[in-house]
VOGU-3710 file (C-alpha; in Angstrom, 3 decimals, decimal comma):
1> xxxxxxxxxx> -29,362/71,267/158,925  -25,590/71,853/159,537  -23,074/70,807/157,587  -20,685/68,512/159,101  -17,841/70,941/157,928  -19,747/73,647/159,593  -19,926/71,653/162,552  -16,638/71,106/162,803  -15,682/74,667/162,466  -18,070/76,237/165,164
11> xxxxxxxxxx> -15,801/73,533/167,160  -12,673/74,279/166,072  -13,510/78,263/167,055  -15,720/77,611/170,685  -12,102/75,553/171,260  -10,228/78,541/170,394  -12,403/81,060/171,923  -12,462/78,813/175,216  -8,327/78,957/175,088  -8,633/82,224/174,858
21> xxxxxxxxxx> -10,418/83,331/177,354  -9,080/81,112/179,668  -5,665/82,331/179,839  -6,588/85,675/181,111  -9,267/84,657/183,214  -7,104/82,061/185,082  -4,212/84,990/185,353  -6,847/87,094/187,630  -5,089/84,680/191,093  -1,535/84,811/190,382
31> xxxxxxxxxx> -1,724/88,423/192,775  -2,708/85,761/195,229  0,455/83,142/194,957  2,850/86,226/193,740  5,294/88,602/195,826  5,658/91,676/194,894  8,582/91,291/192,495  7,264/88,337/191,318  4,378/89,992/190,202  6,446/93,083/188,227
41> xxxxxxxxxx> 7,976/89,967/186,230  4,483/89,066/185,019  3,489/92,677/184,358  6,739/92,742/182,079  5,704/90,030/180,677  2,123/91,308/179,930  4,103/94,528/178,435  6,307/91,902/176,204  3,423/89,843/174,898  1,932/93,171/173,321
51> xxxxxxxxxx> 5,404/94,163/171,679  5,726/90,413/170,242  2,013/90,729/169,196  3,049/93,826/167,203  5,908/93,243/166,206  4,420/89,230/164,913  2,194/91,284/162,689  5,387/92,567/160,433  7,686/90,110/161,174  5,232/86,839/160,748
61> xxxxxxxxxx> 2,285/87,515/159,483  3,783/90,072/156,652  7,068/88,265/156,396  9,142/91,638/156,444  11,982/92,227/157,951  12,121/95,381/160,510  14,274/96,828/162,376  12,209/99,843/163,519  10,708/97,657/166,865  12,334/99,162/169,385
71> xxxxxxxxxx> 11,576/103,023/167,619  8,272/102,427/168,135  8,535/100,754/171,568  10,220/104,075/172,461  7,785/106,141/170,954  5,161/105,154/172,697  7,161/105,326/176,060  8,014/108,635/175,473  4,741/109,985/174,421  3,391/108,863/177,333
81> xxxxxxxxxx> 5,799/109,871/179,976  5,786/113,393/178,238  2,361/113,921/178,488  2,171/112,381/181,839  5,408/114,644/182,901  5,118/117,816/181,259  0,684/117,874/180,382  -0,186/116,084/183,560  -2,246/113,604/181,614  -3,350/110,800/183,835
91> xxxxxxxxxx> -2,150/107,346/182,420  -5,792/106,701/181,308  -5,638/109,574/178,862  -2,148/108,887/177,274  -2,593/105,041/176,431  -4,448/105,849/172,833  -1,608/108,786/171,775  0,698/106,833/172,672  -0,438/104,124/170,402  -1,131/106,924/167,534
101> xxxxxxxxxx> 2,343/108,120/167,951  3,565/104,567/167,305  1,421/104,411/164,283  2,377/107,442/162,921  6,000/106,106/163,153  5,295/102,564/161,984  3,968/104,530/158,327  7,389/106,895/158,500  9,320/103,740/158,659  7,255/102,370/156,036
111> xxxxxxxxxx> 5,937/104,869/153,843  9,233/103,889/151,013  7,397/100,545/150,523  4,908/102,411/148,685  8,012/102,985/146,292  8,573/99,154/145,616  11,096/99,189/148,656  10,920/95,883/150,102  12,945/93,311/151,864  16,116/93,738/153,261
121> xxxxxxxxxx> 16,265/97,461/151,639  12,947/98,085/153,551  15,079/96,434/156,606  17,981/99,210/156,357  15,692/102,095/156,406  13,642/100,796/159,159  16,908/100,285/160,670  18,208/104,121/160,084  14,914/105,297/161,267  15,189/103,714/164,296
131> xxxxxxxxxx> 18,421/105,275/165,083  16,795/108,581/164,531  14,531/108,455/166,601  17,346/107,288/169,452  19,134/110,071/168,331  16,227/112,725/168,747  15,541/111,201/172,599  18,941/111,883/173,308  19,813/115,281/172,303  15,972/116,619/172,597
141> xxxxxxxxxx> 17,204/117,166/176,451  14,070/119,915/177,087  11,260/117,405/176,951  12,870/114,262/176,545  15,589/114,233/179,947  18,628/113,668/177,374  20,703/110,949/178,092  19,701/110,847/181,604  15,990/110,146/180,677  12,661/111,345/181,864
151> xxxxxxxxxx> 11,104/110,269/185,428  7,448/109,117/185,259  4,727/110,551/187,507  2,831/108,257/189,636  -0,336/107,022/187,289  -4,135/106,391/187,817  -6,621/104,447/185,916  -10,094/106,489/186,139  -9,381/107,106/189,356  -7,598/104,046/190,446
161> xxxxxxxxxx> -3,715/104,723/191,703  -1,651/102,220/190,099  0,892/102,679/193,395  1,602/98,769/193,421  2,181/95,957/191,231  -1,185/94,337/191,765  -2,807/97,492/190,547  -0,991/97,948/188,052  -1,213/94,043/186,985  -5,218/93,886/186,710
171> xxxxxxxxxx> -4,896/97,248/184,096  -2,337/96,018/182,191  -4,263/92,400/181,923  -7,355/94,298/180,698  -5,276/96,622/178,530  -3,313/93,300/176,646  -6,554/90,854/176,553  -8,293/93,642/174,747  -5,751/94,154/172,066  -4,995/90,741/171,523
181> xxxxxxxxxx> -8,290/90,236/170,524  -8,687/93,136/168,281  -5,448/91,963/166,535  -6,626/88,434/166,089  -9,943/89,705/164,887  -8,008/91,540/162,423  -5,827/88,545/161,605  -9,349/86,705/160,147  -10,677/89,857/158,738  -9,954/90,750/154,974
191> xxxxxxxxxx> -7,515/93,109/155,582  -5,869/90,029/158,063  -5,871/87,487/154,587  -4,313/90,229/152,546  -1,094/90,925/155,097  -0,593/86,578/154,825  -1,140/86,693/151,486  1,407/89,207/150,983  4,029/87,080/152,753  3,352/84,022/151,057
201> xxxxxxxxxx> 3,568/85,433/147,398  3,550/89,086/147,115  3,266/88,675/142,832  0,135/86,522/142,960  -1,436/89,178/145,425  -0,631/92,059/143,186  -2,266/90,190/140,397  -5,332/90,006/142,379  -5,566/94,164/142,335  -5,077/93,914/145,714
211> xxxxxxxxxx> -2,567/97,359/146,482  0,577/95,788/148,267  2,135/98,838/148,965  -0,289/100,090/150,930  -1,140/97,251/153,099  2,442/96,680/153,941  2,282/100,347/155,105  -0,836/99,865/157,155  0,526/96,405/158,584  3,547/98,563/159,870
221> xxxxxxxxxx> 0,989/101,484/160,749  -1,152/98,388/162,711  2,153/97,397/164,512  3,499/100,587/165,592  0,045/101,125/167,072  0,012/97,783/169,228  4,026/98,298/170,161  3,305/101,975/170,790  0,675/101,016/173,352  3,419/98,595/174,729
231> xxxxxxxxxx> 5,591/101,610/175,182  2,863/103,158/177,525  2,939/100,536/179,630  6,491/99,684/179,984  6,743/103,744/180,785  4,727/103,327/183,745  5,999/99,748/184,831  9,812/100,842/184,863  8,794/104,441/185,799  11,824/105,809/183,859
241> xxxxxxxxxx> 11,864/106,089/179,918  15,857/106,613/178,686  17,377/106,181/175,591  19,455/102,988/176,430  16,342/100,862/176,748  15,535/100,989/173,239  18,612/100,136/171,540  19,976/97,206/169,928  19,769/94,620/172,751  16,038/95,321/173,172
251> xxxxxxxxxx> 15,791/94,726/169,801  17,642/91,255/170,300  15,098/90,433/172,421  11,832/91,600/170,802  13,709/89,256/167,558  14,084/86,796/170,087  10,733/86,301/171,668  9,032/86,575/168,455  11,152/83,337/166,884  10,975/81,392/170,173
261> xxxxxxxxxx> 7,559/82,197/170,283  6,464/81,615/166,559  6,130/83,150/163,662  2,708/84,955/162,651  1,276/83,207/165,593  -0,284/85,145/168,463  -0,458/82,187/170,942  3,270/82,015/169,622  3,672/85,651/170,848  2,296/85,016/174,415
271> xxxxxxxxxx> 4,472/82,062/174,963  7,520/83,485/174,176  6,831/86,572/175,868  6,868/84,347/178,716  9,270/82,232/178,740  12,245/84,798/177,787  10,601/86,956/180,496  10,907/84,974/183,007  14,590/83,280/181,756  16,514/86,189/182,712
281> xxxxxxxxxx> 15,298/86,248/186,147  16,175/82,017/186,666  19,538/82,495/185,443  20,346/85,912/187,379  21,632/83,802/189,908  24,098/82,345/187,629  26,630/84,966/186,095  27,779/84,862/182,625  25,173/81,591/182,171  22,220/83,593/180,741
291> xxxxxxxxxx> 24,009/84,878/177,523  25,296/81,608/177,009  21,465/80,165/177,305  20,221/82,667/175,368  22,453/82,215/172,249  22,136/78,733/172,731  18,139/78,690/172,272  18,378/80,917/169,771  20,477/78,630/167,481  18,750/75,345/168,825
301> xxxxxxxxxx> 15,128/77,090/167,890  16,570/78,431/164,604  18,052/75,022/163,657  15,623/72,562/164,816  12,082/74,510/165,696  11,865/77,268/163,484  8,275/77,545/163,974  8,625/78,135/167,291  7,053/76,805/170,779  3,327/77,286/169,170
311> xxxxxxxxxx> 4,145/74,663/166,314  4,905/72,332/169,711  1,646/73,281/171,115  -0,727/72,574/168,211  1,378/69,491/167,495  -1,276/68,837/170,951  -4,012/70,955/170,620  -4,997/71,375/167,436  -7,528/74,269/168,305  -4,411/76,756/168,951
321> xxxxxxxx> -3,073/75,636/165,080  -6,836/76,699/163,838  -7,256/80,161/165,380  -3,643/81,561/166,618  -1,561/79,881/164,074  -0,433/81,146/160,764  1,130/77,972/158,898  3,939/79,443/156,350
//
């Protein structure tokens, strides 16, 4: 016989797991409603749920503070339109380097934790890292394009031409659903119970021999992969990788949809993904509104929802608290 506690959590995750799946599955007909610039918003928004995904995984679910985001956003843009531009890789083959070379640099950034650096000294040297890596994309002119930036080739998925934003929207959709799920498969795993644990009392984790030090690392190692990937993406979305679109106002943002969104939540990421996605383009129309707005929510969301538009949610589904949504 079944417990009535086990009952109730085979419920709780067939809710989950229906939410889940749903989302994606119910994305497959916006190519039918959407225009073609309509539908490059929702790709970007596909390539902004994976940065807030990774990015949620140092930010929320470790309770760090980074400032190496962007870095690794630009890594893995980089990587990829290098091999694509100067290797001829198809886009296929540069997804998974990509996300290595955004690993690699999430452990650089990180590697001084295993020194006892944490907090807001582990902040400034994720900070100063990033900035090194800006500085290498601009004056690394032979493979990197300088300050002018590197052109993309057209890309193919095993065989498929990603020429239009349809194309281009069913890869990415495959490409995001798959990682999301890895990373909240991770985020109930043992390794996903020691980054939370971490967060919530670093001390009491320590005196559970569990090494600290090194899971920090590999929770930065874990985001630079996921945000690396990102960085393929947004390569061959924009079809131009320079080094003004991974400074300090992308890193405003990727702050920005995380906090809006939720912290440590991965529903949380998707939502704010989203909505400051799609902002931009309702208040284009409007000059000099949208940084008003976007201050604005950021102080309203600071102030009086700090946990973000997935508290709301599983406020009224319950199911999304239980399986996306990491209570601090």
């Amino acid at each position: 016989m079944i417990g009535q506690s086990e009952q109730g959590a085979w419920a709780r995750w067939a809710s989950g797991a229906r939410v889940f799946y749903a989302v994606p599955l119910l994305a497959l007909a916006i190519p039918l409603f959407a225009n073609p610039y309509t539908q490059f918003v929702v790709n970007l928004m596909l390539v902004y749920v994976l940065v807030a995904v990774g990015f949620n995984l140092v930010l929320g679910n470790l309770g760090q503070l980074a400032f190496a985001n962007t870095a690794l956003f630009g890594i893995g843009a980089y990587t990829a339109a290098m091999l694509m531009a100067h290797a001829g890789w198809p886009f296929w083959a540069v997804i998974l380097p990509a996300g290595i070379a955004g690993a690699v640099a999430g452990f650089l950034a990180s590697v001084t934790a295993l020194r006892g650096i944490r907090n807001y000294y582990l902040a400034i040297v994720t900070l100063a890292f990033g900035e090194l890596l800006r500085w290498t994309y601009i004056h690394g002119e032979a493979v990197t394009g300088g300050t002018d930036g590197l052109a993309v080739p057209r890309a193919d998925f095993f065989g498929i031409a990603l020429d239009s934003e349809t194309a281009r929207f069913y890869v990415f959709l495959l490409i995001v659903t798959v990682i999301v799920k890895a990373v909240s498969n991770l985020l109930q795993s043992k390794i996903g119970r020691a980054i939370v644990a971490i967060r919530d009392n670093e001390l009491a984790t320590a005196s559970l021999a569990i090494p600290t030090g090194r899971y920090i690392v590999l929770a930065f190692t874990l985001s630079g992969f996921v945000v690396g990937v990102a960085g393929s993406l947004f390569a061959v979305l924009i079809g131009h990788v320079a080094p003004e679109s991974f400074g300090l106002v992308e890193l405003i943002l990727h702050f920005a949809i995380v906090l809006v969104g939720g912290l440590g939540s991965l529903f949380g990421s998707v939502l704010g993904a989203v909505a400051l996605t799609a902002l931009p383009e309702y208040f284009r129309r409007f000059l000099g509104l949208y940084e008003m707005f976007f201050g604005g929510l950021l102080i309203v969301f600071l102030l009086i929802q700090p946990r973000g538009l997935s508290a709301l949610c599983a406020k009224w589904w319950p199911a999304l608290r239980d399986r996306y949504f990491r209570d601090r």
